[in-house]
Each structure stands twice: as C-alpha cells, then as structure tokens.
N, C-alpha and C positions, 0 to 999 in steps of 0.2 A: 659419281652423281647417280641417282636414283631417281626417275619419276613415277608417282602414282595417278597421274589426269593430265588431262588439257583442257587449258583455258583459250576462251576467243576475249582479245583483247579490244573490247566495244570501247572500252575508257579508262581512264586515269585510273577508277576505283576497280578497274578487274584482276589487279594483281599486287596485293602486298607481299615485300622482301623482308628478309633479316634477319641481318650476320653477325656470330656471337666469337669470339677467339678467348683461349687461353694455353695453357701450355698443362695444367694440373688438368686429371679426368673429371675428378670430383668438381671442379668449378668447370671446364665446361659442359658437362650433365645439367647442373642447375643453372647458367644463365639461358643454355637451351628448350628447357622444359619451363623458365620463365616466358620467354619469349615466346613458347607454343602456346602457354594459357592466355596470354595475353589478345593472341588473336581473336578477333569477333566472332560470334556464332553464323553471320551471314558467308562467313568464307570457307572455303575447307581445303587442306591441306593438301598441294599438290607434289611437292618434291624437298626433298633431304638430303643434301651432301655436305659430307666432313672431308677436308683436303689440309695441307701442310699448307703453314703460311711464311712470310717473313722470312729471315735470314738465319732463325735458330731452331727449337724444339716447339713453336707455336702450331696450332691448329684451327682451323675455323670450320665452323656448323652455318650451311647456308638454308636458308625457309624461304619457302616460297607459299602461295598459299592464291586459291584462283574466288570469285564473286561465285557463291553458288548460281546464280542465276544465268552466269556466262560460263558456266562449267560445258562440255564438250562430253567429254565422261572422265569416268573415274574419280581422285580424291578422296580423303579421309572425311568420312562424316561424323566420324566423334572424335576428339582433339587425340592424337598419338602420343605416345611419350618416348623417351629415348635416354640410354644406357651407353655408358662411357667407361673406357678402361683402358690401360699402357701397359708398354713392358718393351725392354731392349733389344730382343730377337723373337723370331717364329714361335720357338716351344714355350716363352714365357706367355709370347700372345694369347697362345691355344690354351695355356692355362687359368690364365686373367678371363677368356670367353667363358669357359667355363664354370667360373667360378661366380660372373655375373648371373648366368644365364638362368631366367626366372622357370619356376617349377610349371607353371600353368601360363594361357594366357597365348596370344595370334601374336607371334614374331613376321614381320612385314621385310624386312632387312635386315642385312647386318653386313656391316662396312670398314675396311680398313686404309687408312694413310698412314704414309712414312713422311717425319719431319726434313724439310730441307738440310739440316744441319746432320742428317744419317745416323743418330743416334737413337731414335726413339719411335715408336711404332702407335698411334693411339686408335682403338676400334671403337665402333658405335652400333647397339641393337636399336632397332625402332618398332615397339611397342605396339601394336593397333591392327587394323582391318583396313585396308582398302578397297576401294570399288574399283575395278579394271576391265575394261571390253575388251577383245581381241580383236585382231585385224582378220581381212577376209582371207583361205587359203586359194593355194594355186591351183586355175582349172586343168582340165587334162586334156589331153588331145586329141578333140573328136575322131570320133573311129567312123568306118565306112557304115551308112545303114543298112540295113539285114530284109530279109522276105520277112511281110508281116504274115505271122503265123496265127493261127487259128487262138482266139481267146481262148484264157484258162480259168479255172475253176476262183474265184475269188480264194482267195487266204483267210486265215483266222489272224487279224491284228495282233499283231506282234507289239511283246511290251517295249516301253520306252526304256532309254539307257541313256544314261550324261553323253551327251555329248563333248568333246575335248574342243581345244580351243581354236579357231580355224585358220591353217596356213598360209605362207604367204603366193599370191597369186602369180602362177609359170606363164611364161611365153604361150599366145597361141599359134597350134602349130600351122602347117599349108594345109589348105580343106581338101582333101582328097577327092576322087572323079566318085560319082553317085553312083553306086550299083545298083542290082535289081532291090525292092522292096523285101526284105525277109520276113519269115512267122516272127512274130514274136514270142520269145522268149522267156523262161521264166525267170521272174526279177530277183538278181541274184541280195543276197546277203548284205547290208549298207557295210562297208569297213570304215575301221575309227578314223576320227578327225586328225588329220596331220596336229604337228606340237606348232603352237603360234612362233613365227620367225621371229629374229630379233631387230629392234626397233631401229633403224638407218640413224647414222651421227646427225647432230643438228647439223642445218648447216650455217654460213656465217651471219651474221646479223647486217641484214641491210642501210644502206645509208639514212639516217635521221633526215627526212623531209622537214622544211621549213615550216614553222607554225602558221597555221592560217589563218584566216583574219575572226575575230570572235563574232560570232552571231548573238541577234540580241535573245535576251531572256525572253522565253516564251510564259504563257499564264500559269500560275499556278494553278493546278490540278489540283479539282475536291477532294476533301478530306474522306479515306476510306473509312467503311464501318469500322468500328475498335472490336479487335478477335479477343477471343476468350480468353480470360486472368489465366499466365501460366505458373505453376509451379515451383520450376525452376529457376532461379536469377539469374540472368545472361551479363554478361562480363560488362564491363561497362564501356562507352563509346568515347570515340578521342572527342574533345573538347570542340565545342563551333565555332566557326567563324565570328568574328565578333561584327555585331549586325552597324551597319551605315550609320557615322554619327549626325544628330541631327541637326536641323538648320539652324543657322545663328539670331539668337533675338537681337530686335532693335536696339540700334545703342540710345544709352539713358542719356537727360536732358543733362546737358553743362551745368553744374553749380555755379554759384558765383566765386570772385578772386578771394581768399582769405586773407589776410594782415601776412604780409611777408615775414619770416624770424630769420634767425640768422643762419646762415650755412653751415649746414652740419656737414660730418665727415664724409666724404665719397663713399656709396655703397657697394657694394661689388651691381656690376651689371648686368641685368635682368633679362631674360630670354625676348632676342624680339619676337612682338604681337605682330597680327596681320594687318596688312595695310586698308584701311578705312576706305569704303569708295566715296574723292576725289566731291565734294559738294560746287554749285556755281558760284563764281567769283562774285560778290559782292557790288554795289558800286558804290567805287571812290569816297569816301564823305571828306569834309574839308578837315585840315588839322588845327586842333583846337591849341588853346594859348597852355606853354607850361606853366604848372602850378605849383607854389613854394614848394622845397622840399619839407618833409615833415621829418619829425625828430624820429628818432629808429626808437620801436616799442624792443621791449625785453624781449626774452627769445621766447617763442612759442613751444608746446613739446606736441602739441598739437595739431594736422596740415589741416588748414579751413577748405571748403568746399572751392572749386574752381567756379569764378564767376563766368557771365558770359562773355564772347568775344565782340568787341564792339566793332563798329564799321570800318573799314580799312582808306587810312586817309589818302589823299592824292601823291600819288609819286612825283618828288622832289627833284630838282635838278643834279644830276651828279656833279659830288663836289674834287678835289683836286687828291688824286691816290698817296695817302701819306706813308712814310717810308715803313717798309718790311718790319715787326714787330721779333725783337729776339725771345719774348719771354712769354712762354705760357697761358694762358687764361687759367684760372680755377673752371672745373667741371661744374655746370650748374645742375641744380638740384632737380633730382628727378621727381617728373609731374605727377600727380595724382591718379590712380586707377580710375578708368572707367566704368560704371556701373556693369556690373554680368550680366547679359542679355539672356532672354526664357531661355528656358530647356526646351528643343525641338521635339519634335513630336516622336511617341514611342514607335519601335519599326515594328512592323507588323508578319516581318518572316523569320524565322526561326532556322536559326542555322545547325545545322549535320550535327547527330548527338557524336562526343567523343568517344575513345577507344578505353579501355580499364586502366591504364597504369602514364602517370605524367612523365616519366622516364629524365628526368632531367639526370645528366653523369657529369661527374668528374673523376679525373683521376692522377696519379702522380706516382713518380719514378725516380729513382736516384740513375741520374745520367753524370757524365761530366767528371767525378772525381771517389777517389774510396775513401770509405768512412771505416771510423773504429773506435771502441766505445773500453772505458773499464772501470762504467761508472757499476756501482752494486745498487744503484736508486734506478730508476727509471728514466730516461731521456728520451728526448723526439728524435725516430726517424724522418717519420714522412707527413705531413699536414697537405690534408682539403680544407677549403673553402667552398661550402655551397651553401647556395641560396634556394632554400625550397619552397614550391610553391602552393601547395596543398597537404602534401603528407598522407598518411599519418605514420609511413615505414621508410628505415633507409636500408637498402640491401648492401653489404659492404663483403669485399673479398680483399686478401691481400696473400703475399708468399713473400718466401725470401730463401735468399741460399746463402747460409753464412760459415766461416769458419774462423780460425786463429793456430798462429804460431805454436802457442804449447796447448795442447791437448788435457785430456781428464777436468773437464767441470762443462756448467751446464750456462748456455744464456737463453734467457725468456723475453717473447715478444707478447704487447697486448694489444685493443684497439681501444680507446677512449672515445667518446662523442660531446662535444661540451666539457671534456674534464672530468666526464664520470666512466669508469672501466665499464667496459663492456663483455670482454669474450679474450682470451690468453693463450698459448702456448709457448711451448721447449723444445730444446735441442740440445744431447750431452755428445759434445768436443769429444771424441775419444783420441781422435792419433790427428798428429800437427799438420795443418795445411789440407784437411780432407772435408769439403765442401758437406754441410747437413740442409736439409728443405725444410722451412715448417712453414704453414697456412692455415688460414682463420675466412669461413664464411659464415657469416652471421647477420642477426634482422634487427635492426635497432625499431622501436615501437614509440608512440605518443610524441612523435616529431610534430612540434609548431610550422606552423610557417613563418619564412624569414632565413637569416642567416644562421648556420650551424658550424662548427668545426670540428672534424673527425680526424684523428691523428693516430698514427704507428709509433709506439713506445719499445723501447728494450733495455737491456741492463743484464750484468756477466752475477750469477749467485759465490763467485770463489774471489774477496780481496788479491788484486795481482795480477789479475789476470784481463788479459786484451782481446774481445771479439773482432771480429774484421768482416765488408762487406765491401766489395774489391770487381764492380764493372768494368772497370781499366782494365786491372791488371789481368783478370781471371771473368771475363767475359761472356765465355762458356759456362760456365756451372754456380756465380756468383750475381746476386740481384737482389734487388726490393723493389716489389709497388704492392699502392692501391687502389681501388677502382671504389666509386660510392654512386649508390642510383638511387635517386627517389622512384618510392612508390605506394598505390592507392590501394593495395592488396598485399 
C-alpha cells in the first residue's frame, strides 16, 4: 500500500473507496484507470494498492480518494493513471517493467504482488504528481550555553538552497547545569536537512460507535453567486436522491351502483392500496322492506360507476349459527378504482448531483461442472442478463483457459450483445492437454435502455475435433467468465 495525503474524516462524503480485481494485466489496467476517471473532480486521489486476492492468480487495485476540502495534505490534484503487467519469476518481472515503462512523464510509484496461488507475480506503475508534506525532523540536544561574545560584523546574505525534507523528531535530552554566558560565536554553516523518516504502521481500526440519534435538517443556505463558465467538462455526479413524494390528493366522490353483470373470471390479485382513514359511523336508519327480485340483464362488458353508500340499517338480532359450510364461495368481483387524487406539490430541494458512470454489473462464470464443445458453428458459453438504465455504453471483458485431448487445430471465442457479434478471438491447440488463454475487452455503444443480453460464443475451426473447458477437473489453469458494466462514458 501506498499513500499519497490525509484525509480528516468530517463525514460520510470525505472519502470514496474502490476495488477492481482480475487475474489478466491488461483488464486490470483498464477497469482501474476506469474507476480513477470516474471519480469527481471535487476529490483527489489519496492512495493505491495492488495486493493478491482469493484463492488463485487474482489481484486487486484498491482507491482510495479524500473531499478536497477535508484534505489534511498531500493527494493527487490531477486524476493519476496506472500501468499493469505479470510475469512468473523476478527477471521476467524486471523485464515486463521495463518494457512498460513510459519514455517521459512523473512515475509516483511502482508496486509489486505475488498471487496467493505462488505462481504469478503482477506489478503496477502509477502515473501522476502528487502533493506531499514532510514530517517535522529530530531536535538535538541542547548544548550548554557559551560567554556572549562581542557582536560581529553582519554577513552578506547568503543565497538560498532547497531545503531537504525534515526528520523525524529525537528524544529531548537532560538540560544540562548553565554555565557562564560565552561570546558569541560565529554562526556556523546551516547543514542539510535530515531524509524524512518513514511513516509509522497504521494502527488498528477502533471500535465502530453506535449511530447517533439524527439532528434535524437545518435551513437551507442561500444560493452562492454562479462562478465563471469553465472550459472544461467535469465528470458527471452520481445521480440524487429522489426528492419526497408528494401528498395524497382527496379521494374523489363515490359514483353511483352500476347494473350488476355477470361474474367474470377471477383476476389475478392486485397490489394492496393504503388503508383509507376510518370515516364516522353513520346512524342506524331503519331497514327497509325487500323488493322483487328483478330479472338478471345480459352481462355488461362495461363496470358502471359505484353508487353511493346508503345509510347503514339497524343491527338485527343474532340468528341461530348454521352448521359449518364444506364448499367454497366464488371470489367476488373486484370493486371499482378510486378516482387518482392531485399530484402533491412539487419539492422544492434539489438533491446531490450524481457521479459520471451508472455502473450497474453483472457477471457469470462457469462453476459446478466441465463443458466441451465440437460444434464447427458457434454455441453459448456464457449469458448475461442486464437490465440498463441509461446507457449509452456497455463495457464488457471476458477470459478463458481452454484446452483438448488432440492437439493441432484452432477454437474461436466471440461476444454477441443482442445476437449481433461484436468483438472475436483464437487459440491454436498445439500439443494435448496444454491449457491456451484468450480474452476480449471491449465497449459495446448505442445501448437503449431496458433489457439486453450479452453472451460468450465458441466453436472448434477442425471437423472432429473436441475443445474442453474443465473448472473441476483442471482448476488451476482452466476457466471462463464475464463480467458486463453499464456505462455513461
């Protein structure tokens, strides 16, 4: 781990995280250097570490990034970027560094992890300029004071010289017994500034105090002057709060009863509504005399208005409880909607602009059992389902480690999105049972909103011949996924 600033953690918004993994250089490069643009321009980038993850060859890039305005010091004030690369042992490493390593340009770090799984080494440059204070160095230990001596001739000002960064601060020692007063002396020579010590381990993260009780919303605060049109477009802000919905209008007047028709079929059943407040009970009116029944009209396709409720008649003596019924009722027919009451009043605050990218993910992996294909047409490995919300990008990665029994021919994986190819590659078999990698990152464009399906295809180019792709068996060096993220940018 690496830091470049501190932050004071005043609140919630003084410190955004996040963590990108993969196992390929090249995809963790770019979901990292996605996740750095993404961050707002009000924050600036305080720390970077890459460490081994999980149980195999994975990695993770953690961000960290402090509220300028609660920045302490240091931090990145222009977005950093960052450079990724593997290799099996030490001298591949040193030469994958190498071979990254950009001709011009402020290198800030550069970082190496080894995978849990002890096969794989992946390192990371970071790009950029940071702001860095130094700590104070160590004082010394006063010396006895001297006879003051006869002042001397002022000096010609001496020029200035960088100062180095300042040490860390030594024990002060026992003050020693005061002697006599000495001349003074002439001032000798400043010597250079001690090399800045190095930063003490964190230490453990104290226990999480209970949340405390919320304070009310205080006023809002006038609207500041509007600063001058900038130039440059700033990333765009996560999405706000969705503001208070508004009050419910009155409910509308009862219709009258419509002509009864005849029961139609059970509809499925409807979300219950909120419960109406509870009106005063009525008083009793008498019950009036029943009247013929009428002859049943044709079936309506029509539901007539509800009439109003008439007076509620006197409650009747209870009659004698007739026996337990075995059979069912039919469901009756559900009652007429209520008129929509207004639309409450529009809210008048405005909630926190969003961040640039709607980040919605999915992703999918063959877990559970091996697959093997010898189809010469194309089939599905892997299908997403996502549902996007805005669009108009979908960033899509995917890998695989495949191999097969006989050797000499070639199989091809693509990505589809909707049914339509998008982006392809190969892998030629040469000798039996020897595990090949291939991977596909790519930006699918003019995504709708709504439901999409992005899918992993492949198929063997040689009649006869069996690909295999084998998490069971072969664990270590055998896999497929893919990962799909919406995005605004």
């Amino acid at each position: 781990m690496s830091r470049y600033g501190t932050v004071a953690k005043n609140s919630a918004a003084s410190l955004l995280t996040a963590i990108v993994q993969s196992s390929d250089p090249d995809i963790l490069q770019n979901l990292a250097n996605v996740a750095l643009q993404s961050i707002p321009g009000t924050y600036a980038v305080i720390d970077l570490a890459l460490a081994g993850a999980g149980d195999g060859n994975a990695f993770t890039v953690t961000i960290e990034a402090g509220l300028k305005t609660d920045l302490v010091d240091g931090g990145f004030q222009s977005v950093p970027t960052v450079v990724c690369y593997a290799a099996a042992n030490a001298e591949e490493l040193k030469k994958e560094h190498g071979a990254v390593l950009p001709e011009s340009g402020n290198i800030a770090d550069s970082q190496v992890a080894g995978s849990t799984a002890g096969t794989l080494f992946m390192g990371m440059l970071v790009i950029g300029t940071p702001t860095i204070s130094g700590a104070t160095g160590p004082t010394g230990t006063t010396g006895p004071t001297g006879r003051t001596g006869p002042t001397g001739p002022t000096g010609l000002p001496g020029s200035a010289t960088n100062t180095g960064a300042t040490g860390m601060t030594g024990p002060t020692g026992a003050t020693g017994t005061t002697g006599p007063t000495g001349s003074t002396g002439v001032t000798g020579t400043t010597g250079p500034t001690g090399r800045t010590g190095a930063t003490g381990p964190t230490g453990p993260t104290g226990v999480t105090g209970g949340t405390g009780v919320t304070g009310t919303t205080g006023p809002t605060g006038a609207t500041g002057a509007t600063g001058a049109a900038s130039t440059v477009t700033g990333p765009t802000g996560v999405t706000g709060a969705t503001g208070p919905t508004g009050a419910t209008g009155p409910t509308g007047v009862t219709g009258g009863t419509g002509v009864t028709g005849t029961t139609g079929g059970t509809g499925p059943t409807g979300a219950t509504g909120p419960t109406g407040t509870t009106g005063a009970t009525g008083v009793t009116g008498t019950t009036g005399p029943t009247g013929p029944t009428g002859q049943t009209g044709a079936a309506s396709t029509v539901t007539g208005p509800t009439g109003a409720t008439g007076p509620t008649g006197r409650t009747g003596s209870t009659g004698v409880t007739g026996a337990a019924s075995t059979v069912t009722g039919p469901t009756g027919a559900t009652g007429p909607t209520g008129v929509t009451g207004a639309t409450g009043a529009a809210s008048t605050v405005t909630g926190p602009t969003g961040s640039g990218s709607n980040w919605v993910n999915s992703e999918a992996s063959l877990e559970g059992a091996d697959v093997t294909t010898s189809s010469v047409a194309f089939v599905d490995l892997l299908t997403v389902n996502i549902n996007v919300l805005s669009g108009p990008f979908l960033l899509i990665w995917m890998s695989a480690g495949v191999s097969s029994a006989l050797g000499a021919f070639e199989v091809n994986f693509r990505v589809t999105v909707d049914g339509v190819a998008l982006a392809g590659t190969g892998a030629f078999l040469s000798i039996a049972n020897s595990p090949d990698t291939v991977a596909i990152s790519a930006r699918a464009a003019g995504i709708a909103p709504g439901a999409h399906v992005v899918k992993v295809q492949w198929k063997v180019n040689t009649p006869g011949r069996t690909a295999q792709i084998r998490p069971l068996t072969a664990p270590d060096s055998e896999h497929a996924s893919l990962v799909v993220a919406e995005s605004t940018v």
